[in-house]
C-alpha positions, 0 to 999 in steps of 0.5 A: 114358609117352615124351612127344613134342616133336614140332609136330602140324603137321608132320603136314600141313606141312613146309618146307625151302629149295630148290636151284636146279635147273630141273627139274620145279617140282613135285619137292620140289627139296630141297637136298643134304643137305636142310636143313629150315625149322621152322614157327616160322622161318616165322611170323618171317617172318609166315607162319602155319600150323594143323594142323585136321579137314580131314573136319569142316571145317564144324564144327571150332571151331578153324577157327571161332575163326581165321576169328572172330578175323581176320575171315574173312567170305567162303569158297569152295573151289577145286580146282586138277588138270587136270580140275577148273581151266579153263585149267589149264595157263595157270593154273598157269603164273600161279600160279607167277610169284613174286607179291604180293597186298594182303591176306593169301592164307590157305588150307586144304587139304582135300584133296590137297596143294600147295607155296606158295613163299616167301623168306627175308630173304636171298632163298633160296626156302623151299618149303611143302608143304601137305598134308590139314588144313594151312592157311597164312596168307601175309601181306599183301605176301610173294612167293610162288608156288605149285604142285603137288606130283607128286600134280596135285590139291589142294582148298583152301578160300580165306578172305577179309576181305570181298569177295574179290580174287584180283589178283597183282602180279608183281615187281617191285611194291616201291613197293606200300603191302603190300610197304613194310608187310611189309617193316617189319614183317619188320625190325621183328620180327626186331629185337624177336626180338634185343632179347629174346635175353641180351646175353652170347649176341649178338655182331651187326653190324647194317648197312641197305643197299639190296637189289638186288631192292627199292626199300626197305630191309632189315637183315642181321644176322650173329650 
């Protein structure tokens, strides 16, 4: 018996960084040759992704035990195509305006599939594409935005810690407290990442500098 090493996620999600055409936001805008992002190259920059039972959402006990743990109490579902989403082409316009939140933007496909667009520490665009049973946490204070693919229609449910808050903050929102906090964390993590690698293999130089696009202050790391 052959076993695979293959992620059940990328079943449902896949990512690769994005070329700089202007065409059609909803083609897939691979790079030529295509260069694909892992899954685990995202949670590094703290986005997180599940494969789960789109058709037994209700009761799947993994979705249970996420939403138990990060404290999901609020759900609802949305259906974004142009029959079902009012002012569809206004909304989808906004929801590709590279924007922040406050608090996480967690999402489940149910149904359909979508692209949720974010960046890398170099600013390069990553593109997510979300399909049936994946679902994505973007955390607090990333720029994102999102689409739809070619299909036009995704169904997703939408959790919330409490009360739910839909407000985007269009960049530049640097001196946000999300923004400076996602900020941290990303350097923080990215320097933990190289305390754990042997010190034969790192030959870095590490230089803070003030990006051209925020306020704050990031790392770049040449290895």
């Amino acid at each position: 018996m052959v076993s695979s090493d293959k992620d059940p996620r990328e079943d449902v999600l896949q990512a690769w960084y994005m070329d700089d055409s202007d065409e059609d936001q909803r083609l897939p805008h691979h790079k030529e040759p295509k260069e694909f992002v892992s899954l685990d190259q995202l949670a590094e920059l703290g986005v997180l992704s599940w494969k789960l039972d789109a058709d037994n959402h209700e009761n799947d006990p993994e979705l249970k035990k996420i939403r138990e743990e990060r404290g999901y109490t609020y759900m609802d579902v949305c259906e974004v195509c142009p029959e079902k989403l009012p002012n569809y082409e206004q909304k989808i316009k906004s929801f590709f305006e590279e924007h922040l939140h406050t608090d996480e933007e967690i999402r489940f496909c149910a149904a359909g599939s979508g692209y949720f667009d974010v960046r890398d520490r170099n600013e390069a665009w990553i593109r997510v594409w979300v399909k049936k049973g994946g679902m994505i946490i973007l955390p607090a204070g990333i720029y994102h935005r999102f689409t739809l693919d070619e299909s036009n229609y995704i169904k997703a449910l939408r959790f919330f810690v409490g009360e739910p808050v839909w407000t985007p903050y269009n960049r530049p929102n640097d001196h946000l407290p999300a923004r400076q906090q996602y900020v941290k964390d990303f350097v923080e993590r990215m320097l933990a990442t190289m305390l754990l690698m042997p010190p034969r293999k790192i030959w870095f130089c590490l230089i803070i500098v003030p990006h051209e696009k925020d306020q704050d202050f990031v790392a770049k790391v040449r290895f």
